[in-house]
VOVEXDO-559740 format. One record per residue (C-alpha): z, x, y; residue in three letters; residue number from 1. Coordinates in steps of 0.001 Angstrom, whole numbers. Layout:
# VOVEXDO-559740
Z = Z&X = X&Y = Y&res = ALA&n = NUM
...
***
This chain:
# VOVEXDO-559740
Z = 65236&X = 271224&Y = -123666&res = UNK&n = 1
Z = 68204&X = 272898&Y = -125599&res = UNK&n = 2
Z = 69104&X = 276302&Y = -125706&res = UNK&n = 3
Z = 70808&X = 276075&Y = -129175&res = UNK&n = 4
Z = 72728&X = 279104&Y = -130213&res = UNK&n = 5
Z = 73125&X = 280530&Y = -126528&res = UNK&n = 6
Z = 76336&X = 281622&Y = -125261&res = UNK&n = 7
Z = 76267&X = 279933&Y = -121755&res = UNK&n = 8
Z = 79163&X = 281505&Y = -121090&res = UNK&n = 9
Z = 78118&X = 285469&Y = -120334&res = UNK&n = 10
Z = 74225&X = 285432&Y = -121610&res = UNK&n = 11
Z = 72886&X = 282649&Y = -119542&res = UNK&n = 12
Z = 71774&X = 284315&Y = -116349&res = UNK&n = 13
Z = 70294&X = 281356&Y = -114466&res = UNK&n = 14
Z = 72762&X = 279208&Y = -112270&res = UNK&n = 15
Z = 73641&X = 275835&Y = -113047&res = UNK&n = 16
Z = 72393&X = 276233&Y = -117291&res = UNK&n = 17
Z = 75463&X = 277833&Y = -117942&res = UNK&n = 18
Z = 77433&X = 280463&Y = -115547&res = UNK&n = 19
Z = 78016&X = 278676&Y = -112591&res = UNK&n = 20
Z = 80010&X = 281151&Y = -109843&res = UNK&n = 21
Z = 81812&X = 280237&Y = -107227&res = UNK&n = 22
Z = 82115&X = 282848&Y = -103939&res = UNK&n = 23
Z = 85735&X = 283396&Y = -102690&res = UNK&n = 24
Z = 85453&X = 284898&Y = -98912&res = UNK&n = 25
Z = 88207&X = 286757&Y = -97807&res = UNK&n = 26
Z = 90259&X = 284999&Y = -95452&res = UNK&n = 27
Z = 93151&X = 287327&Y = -94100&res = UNK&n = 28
Z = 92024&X = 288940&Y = -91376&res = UNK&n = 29
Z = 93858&X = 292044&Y = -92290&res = UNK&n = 30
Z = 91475&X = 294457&Y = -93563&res = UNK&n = 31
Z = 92424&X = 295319&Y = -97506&res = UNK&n = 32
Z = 94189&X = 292175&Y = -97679&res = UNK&n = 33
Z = 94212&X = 290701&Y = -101825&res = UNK&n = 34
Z = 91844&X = 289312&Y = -102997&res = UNK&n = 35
Z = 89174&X = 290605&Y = -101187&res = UNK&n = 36
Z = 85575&X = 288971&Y = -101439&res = UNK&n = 37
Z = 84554&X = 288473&Y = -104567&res = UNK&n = 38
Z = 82311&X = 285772&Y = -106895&res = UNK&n = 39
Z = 83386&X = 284722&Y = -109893&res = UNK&n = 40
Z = 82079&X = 282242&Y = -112919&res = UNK&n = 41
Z = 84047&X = 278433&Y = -112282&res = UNK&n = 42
Z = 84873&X = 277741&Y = -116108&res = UNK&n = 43
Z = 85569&X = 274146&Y = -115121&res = UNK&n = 44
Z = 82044&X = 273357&Y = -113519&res = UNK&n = 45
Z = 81081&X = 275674&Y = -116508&res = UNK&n = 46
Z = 82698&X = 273029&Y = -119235&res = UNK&n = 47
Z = 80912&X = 270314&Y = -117252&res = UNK&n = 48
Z = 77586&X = 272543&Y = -117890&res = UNK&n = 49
Z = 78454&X = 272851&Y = -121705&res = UNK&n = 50
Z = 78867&X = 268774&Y = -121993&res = UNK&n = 51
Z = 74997&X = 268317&Y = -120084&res = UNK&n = 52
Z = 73904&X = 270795&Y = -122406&res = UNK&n = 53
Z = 76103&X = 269165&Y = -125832&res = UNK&n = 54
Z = 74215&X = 265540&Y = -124128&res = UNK&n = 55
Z = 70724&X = 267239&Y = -123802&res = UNK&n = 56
Z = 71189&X = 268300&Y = -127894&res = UNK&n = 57
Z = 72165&X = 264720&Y = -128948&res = UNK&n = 58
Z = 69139&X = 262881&Y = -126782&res = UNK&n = 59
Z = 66757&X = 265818&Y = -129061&res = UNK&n = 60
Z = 68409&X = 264398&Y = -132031&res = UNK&n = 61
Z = 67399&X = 260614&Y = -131340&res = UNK&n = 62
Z = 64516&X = 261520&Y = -130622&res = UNK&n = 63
Z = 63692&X = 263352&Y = -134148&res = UNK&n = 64
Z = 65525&X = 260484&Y = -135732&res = UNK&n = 65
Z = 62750&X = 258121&Y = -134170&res = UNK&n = 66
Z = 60471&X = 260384&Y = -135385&res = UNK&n = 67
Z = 61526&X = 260108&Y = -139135&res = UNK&n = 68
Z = 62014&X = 256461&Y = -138846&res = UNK&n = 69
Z = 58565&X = 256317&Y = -137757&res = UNK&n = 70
Z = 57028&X = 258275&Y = -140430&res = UNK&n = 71
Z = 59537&X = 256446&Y = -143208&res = UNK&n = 72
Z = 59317&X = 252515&Y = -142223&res = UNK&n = 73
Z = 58467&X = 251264&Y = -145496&res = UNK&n = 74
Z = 60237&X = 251283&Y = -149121&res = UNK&n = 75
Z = 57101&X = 253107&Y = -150892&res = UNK&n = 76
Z = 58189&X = 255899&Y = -149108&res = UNK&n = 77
Z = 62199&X = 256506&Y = -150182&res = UNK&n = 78
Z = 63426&X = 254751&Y = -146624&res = UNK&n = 79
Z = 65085&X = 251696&Y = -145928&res = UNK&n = 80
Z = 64967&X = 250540&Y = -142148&res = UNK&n = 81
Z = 67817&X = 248443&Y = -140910&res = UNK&n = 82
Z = 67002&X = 245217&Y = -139410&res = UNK&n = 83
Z = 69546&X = 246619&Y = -136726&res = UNK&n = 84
Z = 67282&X = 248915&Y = -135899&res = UNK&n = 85
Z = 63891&X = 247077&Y = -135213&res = UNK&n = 86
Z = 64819&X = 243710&Y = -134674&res = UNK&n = 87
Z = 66427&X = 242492&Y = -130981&res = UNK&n = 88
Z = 69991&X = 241020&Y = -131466&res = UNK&n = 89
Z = 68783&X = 238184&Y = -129242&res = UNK&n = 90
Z = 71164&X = 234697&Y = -130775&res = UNK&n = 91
Z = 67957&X = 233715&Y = -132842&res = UNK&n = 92
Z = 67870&X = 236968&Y = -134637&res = UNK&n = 93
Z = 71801&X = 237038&Y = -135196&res = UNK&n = 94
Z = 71955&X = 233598&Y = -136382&res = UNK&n = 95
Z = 68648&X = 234413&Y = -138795&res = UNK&n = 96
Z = 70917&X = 237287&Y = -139989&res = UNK&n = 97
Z = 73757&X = 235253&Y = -140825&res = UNK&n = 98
Z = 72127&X = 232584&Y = -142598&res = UNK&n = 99
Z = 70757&X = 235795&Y = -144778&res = UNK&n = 100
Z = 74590&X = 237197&Y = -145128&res = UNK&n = 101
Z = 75815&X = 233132&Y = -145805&res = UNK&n = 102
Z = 73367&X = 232860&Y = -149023&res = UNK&n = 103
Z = 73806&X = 235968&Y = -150613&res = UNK&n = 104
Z = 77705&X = 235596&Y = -150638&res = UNK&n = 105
Z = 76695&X = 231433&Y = -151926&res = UNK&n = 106
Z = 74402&X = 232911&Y = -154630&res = UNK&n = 107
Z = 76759&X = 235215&Y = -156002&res = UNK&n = 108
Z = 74391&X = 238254&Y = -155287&res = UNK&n = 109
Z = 76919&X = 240162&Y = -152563&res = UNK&n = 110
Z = 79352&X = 239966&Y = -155125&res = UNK&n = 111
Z = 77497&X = 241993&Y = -157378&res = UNK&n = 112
Z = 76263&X = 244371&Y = -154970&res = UNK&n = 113
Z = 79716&X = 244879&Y = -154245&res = UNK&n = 114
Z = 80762&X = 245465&Y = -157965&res = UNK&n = 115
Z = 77553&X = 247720&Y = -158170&res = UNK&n = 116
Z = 78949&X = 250041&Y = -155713&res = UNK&n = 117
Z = 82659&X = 250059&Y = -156373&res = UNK&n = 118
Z = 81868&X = 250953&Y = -160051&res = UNK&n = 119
Z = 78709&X = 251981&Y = -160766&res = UNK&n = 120
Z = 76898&X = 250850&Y = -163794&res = UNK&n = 121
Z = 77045&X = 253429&Y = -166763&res = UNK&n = 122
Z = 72981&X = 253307&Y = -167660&res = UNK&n = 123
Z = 73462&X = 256540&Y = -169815&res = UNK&n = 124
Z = 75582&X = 254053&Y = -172274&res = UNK&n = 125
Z = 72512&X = 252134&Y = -174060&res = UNK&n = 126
Z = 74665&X = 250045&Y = -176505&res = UNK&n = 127
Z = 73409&X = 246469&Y = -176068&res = UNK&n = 128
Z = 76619&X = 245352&Y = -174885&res = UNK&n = 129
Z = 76634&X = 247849&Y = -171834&res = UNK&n = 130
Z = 72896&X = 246839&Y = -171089&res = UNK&n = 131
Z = 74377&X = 243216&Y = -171130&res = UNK&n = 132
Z = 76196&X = 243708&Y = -168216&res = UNK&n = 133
Z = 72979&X = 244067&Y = -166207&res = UNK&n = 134
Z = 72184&X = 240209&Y = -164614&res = UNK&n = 135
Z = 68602&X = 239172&Y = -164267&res = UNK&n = 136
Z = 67092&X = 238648&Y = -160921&res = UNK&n = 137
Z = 68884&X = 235376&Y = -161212&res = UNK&n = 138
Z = 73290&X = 234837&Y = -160708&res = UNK&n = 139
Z = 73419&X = 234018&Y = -164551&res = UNK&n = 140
Z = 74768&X = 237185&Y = -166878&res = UNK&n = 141
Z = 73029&X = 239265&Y = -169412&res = UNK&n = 142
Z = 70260&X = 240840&Y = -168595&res = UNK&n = 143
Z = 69811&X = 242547&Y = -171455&res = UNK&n = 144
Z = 66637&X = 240026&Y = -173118&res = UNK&n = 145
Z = 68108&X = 237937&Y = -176173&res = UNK&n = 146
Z = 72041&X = 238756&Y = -175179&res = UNK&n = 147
Z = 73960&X = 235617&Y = -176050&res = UNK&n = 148
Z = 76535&X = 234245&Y = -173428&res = UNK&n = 149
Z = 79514&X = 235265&Y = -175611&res = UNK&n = 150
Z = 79070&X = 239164&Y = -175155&res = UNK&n = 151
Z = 77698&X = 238963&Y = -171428&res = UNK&n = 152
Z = 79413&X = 241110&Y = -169163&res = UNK&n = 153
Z = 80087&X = 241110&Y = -165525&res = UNK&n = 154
Z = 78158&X = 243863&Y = -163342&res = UNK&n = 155
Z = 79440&X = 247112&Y = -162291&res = UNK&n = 156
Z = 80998&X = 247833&Y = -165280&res = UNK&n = 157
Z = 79780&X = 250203&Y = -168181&res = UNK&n = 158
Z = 81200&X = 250602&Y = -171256&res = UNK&n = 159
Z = 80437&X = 246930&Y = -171987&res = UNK&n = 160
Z = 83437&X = 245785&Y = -170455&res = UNK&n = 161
Z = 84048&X = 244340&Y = -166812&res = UNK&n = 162
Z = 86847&X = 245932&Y = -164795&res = UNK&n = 163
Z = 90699&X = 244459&Y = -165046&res = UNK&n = 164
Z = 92772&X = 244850&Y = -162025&res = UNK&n = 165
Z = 96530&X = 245629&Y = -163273&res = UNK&n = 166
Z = 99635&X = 244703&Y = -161755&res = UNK&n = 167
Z = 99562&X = 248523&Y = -159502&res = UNK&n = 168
Z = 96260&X = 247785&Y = -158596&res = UNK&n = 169
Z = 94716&X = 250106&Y = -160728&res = UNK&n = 170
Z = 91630&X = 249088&Y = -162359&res = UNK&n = 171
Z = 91551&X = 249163&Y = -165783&res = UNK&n = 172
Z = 88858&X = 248420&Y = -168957&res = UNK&n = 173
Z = 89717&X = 245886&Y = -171517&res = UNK&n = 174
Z = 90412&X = 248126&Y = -174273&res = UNK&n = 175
Z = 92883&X = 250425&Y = -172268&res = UNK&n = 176
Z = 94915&X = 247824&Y = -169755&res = UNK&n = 177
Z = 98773&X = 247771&Y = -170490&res = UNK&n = 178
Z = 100270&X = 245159&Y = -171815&res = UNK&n = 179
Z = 102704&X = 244907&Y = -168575&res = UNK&n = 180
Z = 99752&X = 245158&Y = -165929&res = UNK&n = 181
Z = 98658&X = 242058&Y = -167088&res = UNK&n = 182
Z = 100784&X = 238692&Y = -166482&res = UNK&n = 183
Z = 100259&X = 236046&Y = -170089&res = UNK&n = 184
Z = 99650&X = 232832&Y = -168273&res = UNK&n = 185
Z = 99215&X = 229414&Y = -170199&res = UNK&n = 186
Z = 95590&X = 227003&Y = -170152&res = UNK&n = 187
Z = 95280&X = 223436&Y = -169999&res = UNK&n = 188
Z = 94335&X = 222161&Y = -173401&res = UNK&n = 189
Z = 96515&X = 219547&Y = -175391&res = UNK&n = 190
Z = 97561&X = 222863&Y = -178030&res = UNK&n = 191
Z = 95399&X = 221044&Y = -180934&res = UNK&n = 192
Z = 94766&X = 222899&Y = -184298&res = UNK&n = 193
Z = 91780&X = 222003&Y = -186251&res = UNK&n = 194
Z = 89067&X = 222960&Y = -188753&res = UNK&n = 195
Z = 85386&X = 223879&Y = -188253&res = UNK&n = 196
Z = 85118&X = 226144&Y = -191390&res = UNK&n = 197
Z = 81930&X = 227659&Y = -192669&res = UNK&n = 198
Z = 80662&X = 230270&Y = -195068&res = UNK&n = 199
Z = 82561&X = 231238&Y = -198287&res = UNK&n = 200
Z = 85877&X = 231065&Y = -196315&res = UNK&n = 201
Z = 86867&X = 226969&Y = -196674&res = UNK&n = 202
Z = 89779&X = 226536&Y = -198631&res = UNK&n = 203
Z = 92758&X = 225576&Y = -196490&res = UNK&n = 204
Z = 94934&X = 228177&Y = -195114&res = UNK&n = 205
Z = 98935&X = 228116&Y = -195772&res = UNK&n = 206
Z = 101189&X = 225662&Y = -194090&res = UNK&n = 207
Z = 103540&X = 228430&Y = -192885&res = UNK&n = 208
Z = 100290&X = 229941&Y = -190899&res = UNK&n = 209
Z = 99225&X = 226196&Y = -189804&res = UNK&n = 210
Z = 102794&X = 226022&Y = -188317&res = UNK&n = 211
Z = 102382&X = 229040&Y = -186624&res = UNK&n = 212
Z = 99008&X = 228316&Y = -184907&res = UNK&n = 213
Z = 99918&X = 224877&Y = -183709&res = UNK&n = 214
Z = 103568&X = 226300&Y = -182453&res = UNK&n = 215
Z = 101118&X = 229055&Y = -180191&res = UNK&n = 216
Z = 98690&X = 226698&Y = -179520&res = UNK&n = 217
Z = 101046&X = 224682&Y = -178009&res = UNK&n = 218
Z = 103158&X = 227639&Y = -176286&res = UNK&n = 219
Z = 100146&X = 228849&Y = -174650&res = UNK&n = 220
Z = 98312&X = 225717&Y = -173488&res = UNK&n = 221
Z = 94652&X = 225972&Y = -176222&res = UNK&n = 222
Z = 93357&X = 224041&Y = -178352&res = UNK&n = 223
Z = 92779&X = 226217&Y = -181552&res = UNK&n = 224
Z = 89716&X = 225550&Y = -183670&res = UNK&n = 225
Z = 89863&X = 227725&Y = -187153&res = UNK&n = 226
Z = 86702&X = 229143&Y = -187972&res = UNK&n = 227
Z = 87426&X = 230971&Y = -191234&res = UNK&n = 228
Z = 90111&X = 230199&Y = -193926&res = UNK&n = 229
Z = 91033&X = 230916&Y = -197270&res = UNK&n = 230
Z = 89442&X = 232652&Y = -199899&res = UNK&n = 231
Z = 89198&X = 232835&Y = -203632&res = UNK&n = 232
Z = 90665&X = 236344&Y = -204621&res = UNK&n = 233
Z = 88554&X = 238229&Y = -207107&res = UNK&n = 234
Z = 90804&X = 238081&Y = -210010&res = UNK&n = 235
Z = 90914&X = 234524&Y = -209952&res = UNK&n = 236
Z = 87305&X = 234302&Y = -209654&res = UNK&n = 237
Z = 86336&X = 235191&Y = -206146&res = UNK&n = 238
Z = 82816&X = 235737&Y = -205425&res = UNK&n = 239
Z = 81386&X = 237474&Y = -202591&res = UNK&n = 240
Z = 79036&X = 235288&Y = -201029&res = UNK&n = 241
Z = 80113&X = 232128&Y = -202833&res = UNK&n = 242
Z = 83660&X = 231886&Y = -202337&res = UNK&n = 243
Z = 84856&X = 234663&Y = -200366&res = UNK&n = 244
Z = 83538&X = 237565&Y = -198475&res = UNK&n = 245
Z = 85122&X = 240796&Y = -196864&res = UNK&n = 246
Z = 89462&X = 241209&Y = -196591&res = UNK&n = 247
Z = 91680&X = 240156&Y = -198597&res = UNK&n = 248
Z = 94032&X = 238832&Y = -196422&res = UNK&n = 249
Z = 91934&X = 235875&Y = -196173&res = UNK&n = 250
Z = 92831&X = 235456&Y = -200088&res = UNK&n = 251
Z = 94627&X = 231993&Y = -200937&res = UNK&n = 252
Z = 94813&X = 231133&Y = -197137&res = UNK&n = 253
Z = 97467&X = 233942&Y = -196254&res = UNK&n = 254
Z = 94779&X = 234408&Y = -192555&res = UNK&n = 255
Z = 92344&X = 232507&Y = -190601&res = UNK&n = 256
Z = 89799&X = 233821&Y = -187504&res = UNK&n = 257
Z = 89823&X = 231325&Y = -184707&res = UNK&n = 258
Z = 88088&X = 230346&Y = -181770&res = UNK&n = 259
Z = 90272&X = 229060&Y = -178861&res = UNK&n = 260
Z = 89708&X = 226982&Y = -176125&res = UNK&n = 261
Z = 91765&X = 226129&Y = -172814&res = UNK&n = 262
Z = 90571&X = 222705&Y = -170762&res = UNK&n = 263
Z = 89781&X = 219299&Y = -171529&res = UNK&n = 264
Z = 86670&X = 217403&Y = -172463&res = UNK&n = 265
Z = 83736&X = 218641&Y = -170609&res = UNK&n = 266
Z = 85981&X = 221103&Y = -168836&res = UNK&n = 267
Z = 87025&X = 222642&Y = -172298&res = UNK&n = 268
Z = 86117&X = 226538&Y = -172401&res = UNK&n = 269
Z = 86049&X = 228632&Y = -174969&res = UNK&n = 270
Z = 88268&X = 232017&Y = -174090&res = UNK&n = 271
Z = 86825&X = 235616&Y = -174434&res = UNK&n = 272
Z = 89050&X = 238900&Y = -174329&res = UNK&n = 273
Z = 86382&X = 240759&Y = -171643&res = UNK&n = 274
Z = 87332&X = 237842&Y = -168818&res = UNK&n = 275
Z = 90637&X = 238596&Y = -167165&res = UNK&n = 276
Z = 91753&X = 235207&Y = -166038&res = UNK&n = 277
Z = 90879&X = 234330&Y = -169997&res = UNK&n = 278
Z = 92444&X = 237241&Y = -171567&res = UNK&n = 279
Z = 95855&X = 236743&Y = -170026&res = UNK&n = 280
Z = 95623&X = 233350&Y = -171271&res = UNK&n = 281
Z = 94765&X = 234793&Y = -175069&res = UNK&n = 282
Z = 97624&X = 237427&Y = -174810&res = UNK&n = 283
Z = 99996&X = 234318&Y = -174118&res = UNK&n = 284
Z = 98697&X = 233056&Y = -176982&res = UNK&n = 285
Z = 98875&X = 235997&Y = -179715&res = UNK&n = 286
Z = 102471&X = 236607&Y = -178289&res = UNK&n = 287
Z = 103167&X = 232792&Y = -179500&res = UNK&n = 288
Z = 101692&X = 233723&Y = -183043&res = UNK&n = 289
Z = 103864&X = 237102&Y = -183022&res = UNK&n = 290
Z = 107019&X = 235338&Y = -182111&res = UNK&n = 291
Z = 106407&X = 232849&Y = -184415&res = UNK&n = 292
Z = 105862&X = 234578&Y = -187623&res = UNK&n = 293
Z = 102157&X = 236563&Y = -187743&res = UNK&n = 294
Z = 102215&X = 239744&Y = -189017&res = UNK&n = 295
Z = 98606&X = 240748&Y = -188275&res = UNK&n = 296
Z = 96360&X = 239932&Y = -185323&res = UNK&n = 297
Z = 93050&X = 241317&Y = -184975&res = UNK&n = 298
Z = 91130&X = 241188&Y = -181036&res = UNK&n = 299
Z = 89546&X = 242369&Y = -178221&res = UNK&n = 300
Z = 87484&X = 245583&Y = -177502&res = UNK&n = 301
Z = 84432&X = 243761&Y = -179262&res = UNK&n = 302
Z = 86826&X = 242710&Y = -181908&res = UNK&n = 303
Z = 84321&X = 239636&Y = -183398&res = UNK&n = 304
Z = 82461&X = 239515&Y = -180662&res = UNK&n = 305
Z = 84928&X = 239116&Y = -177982&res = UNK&n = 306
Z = 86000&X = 235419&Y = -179000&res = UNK&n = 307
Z = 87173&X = 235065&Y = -182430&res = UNK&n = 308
Z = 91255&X = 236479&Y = -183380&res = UNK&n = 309
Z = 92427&X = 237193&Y = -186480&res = UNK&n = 310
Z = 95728&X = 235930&Y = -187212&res = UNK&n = 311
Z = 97753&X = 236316&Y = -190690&res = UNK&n = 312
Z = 101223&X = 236543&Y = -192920&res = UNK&n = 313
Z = 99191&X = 238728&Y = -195649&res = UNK&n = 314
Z = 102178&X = 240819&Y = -195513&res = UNK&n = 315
Z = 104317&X = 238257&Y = -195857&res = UNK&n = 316
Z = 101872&X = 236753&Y = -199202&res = UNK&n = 317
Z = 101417&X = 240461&Y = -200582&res = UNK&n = 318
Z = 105793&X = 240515&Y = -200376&res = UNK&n = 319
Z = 106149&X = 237348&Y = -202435&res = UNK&n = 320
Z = 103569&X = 239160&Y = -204940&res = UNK&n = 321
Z = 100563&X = 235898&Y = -203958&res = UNK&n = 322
Z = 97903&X = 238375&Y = -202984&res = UNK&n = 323
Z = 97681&X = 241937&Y = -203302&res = UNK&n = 324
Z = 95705&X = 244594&Y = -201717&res = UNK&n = 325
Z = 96840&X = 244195&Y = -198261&res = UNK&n = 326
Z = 97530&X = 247219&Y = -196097&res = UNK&n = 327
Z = 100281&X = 247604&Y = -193862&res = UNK&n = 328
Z = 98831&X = 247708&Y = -190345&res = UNK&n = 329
Z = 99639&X = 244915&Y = -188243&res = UNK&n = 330
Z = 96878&X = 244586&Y = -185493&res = UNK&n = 331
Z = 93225&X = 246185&Y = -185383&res = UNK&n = 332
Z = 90178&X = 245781&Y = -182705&res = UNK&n = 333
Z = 86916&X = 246898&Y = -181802&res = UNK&n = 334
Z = 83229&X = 246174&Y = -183485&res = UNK&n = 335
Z = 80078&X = 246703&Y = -183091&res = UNK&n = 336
Z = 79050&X = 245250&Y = -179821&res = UNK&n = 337
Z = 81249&X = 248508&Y = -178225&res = UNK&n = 338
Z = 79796&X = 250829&Y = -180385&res = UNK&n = 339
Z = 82982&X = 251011&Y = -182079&res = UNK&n = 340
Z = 84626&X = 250371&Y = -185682&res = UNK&n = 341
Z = 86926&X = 247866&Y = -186286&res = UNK&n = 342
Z = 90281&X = 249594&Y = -187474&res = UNK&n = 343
Z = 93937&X = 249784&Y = -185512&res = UNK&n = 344
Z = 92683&X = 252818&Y = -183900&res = UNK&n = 345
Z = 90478&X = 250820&Y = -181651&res = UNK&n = 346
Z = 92640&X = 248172&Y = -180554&res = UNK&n = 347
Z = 92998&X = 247456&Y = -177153&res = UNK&n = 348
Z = 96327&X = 249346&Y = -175645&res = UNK&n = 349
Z = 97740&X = 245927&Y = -174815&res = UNK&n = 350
Z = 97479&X = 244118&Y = -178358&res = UNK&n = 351
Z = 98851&X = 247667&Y = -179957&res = UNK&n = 352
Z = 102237&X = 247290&Y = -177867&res = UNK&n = 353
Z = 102239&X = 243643&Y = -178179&res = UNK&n = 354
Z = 102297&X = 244001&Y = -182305&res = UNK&n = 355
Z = 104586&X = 247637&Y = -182196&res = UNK&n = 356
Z = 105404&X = 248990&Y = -184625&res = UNK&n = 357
Z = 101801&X = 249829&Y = -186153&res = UNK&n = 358
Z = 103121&X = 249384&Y = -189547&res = UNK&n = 359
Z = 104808&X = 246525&Y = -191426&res = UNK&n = 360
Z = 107518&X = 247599&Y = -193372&res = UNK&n = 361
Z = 108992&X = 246135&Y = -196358&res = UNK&n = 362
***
């Protein structure tokens, strides 16, 4: 058994625990002769003494770690035994254990694990869109009950947003990645423009921002589908509810909110700002409408749910005195399903410096 806290060195008084001596006779036969008989402690047998004893500590330690296990084997009780442990690594057993390792990284499930552990769900955020990043016991997204595909999140990542590795490596959120940690790559659609307009929104929009759309649609490889047109402004008899609803921009057809798409046929996929691989692919896509002409663009950061953009040349109709009431601001984001407002303040950091300045000017 251990002597723990013993110096072995000069309190130990029983050979062999911890002072070993060694006698030295006196071999010169001339009497007075140096060194004369004498014992002494061996500090190398010693060491050898303080490893036995260092050995004799660790076998006490497995044995109290047996102990616990013992006394913990099951998950009522806080423990978790490893099958390393308890079960023998004969080639039946191993094989068993990768066949186990094989369909959790097939089902997806070791993935999320993973993406559990490198970034921890934030459960203290109880928006619905953070809860939607919780999966059921199933691989399919959104856990949280009701949660439509469209806002579904990927684990491990609170703040209702999955993680986006930069160009440094850095891992970022959607609403605060840089513009230049994230590459604008192009889809696969044929770059059609078309309308699927509902609501009080159906009049036509303008030809200059038709041009624009199908010039970015084309750029950036989607097929654009416009959701929401032109309006009837107010002093021309506009509505709300019958003929128009909510910014003016949308007056006359000076904006439209669109849905894209990237793929063909059954492969055709409808793009979302809180996917990276889909996002870079959008970004390619508002740079087209900047370069072409837009003065506002509206997106990401729960911006209409994650899939719609805003694109318009109010500016441009409020200039040539068509509309009025527009404000100056050239790109907003965020909404609801963040817990946030839409306004330019909430925009993500990458669609801010894509539209710079903040402000049009006249």
């Amino acid at each position: 058994m251990s002597i723990a806290g013993a110096n072995i060195f000069e309190e130990s008084t029983v050979e062999g625990v911890g002072q070993t001596t060694v006698t030295h006779t006196d071999i010169d036969t001339d009497p007075g002769s140096s060194p004369e008989d004498h014992t002494h402690i061996d500090y190398d047998l010693a060491h050898k003494a303080c490893l036995a004893e260092i050995a004799s500590l660790f076998e006490d330690i497995q044995a109290d770690l047996r102990i616990i296990t013992d006394r913990a084997d099951d998950r009522s009780k806080g423990m978790y035994v490893r099958s390393a442990d308890t079960v023998a690594n004969n080639p039946a057993n191993i094989a068993a254990a990768a066949a186990n390792l094989v369909n959790l990284q097939t089902s997806g499930i070791l993935d999320l694990v993973n993406a559990e552990v490198g970034n921890p769900t934030d459960l203290g955020n109880t928006s619905s869109a953070n809860y939607n990043a919780i999966r059921n016991s199933n691989t399919s997204p959104g856990g949280f009950t009701g949660g439509p595909s469209s806002t579904a999140q990927n684990a491990g990542y609170g703040n209702s947003v999955p993680g986006f590795e930069g160009e440094d490596g850095t891992v970022y959120y959607e609403n605060n990645l840089p513009l230049e940690e994230i590459t604008p790559t192009s889809g696969t659609a044929e770059g059609n423009v078309y309308y699927a307009m509902a609501g009080s929104r159906t009049l036509p929009i303008q030809s200059e921002l038709m041009n624009i759309l199908r010039t970015a649609a084309q750029a950036a490889g989607v097929d654009v589908e416009i959701t929401s047109g032109g309006q009837v402004p107010t002093n021309e008899g506009g509505v709300v509810g019958v003929n128009r609803t909510g910014s003016n921009r949308h007056d006359k057809g000076y904006a439209a909110d669109v849905r894209i798409f990237t793929g063909v046929e059954k492969e055709k996929t409808q793009l979302f700002t809180v996917d990276p691989e889909q996002l870079a692919i959008m970004i390619k896509f508002a740079e087209a409408c900047r370069d072409a002409g837009a003065t506002g663009i509206g997106m990401g950061n729960g911006y209409m749910s994650n899939g719609n953009i805003h694109v318009d040349i109010a500016w441009k109709g409020q200039q040539s005195g068509a509309i009025s009431g527009i404000l100056s601001n050239r790109y907003w984001g965020g909404g609801a399903s963040t817990g946030t407002s839409t306004g330019t303040d909430n925009a993500p950091v990458y669609l801010a410096t894509l539209m710079e300045p903040r402000n049009n000017t006249a």
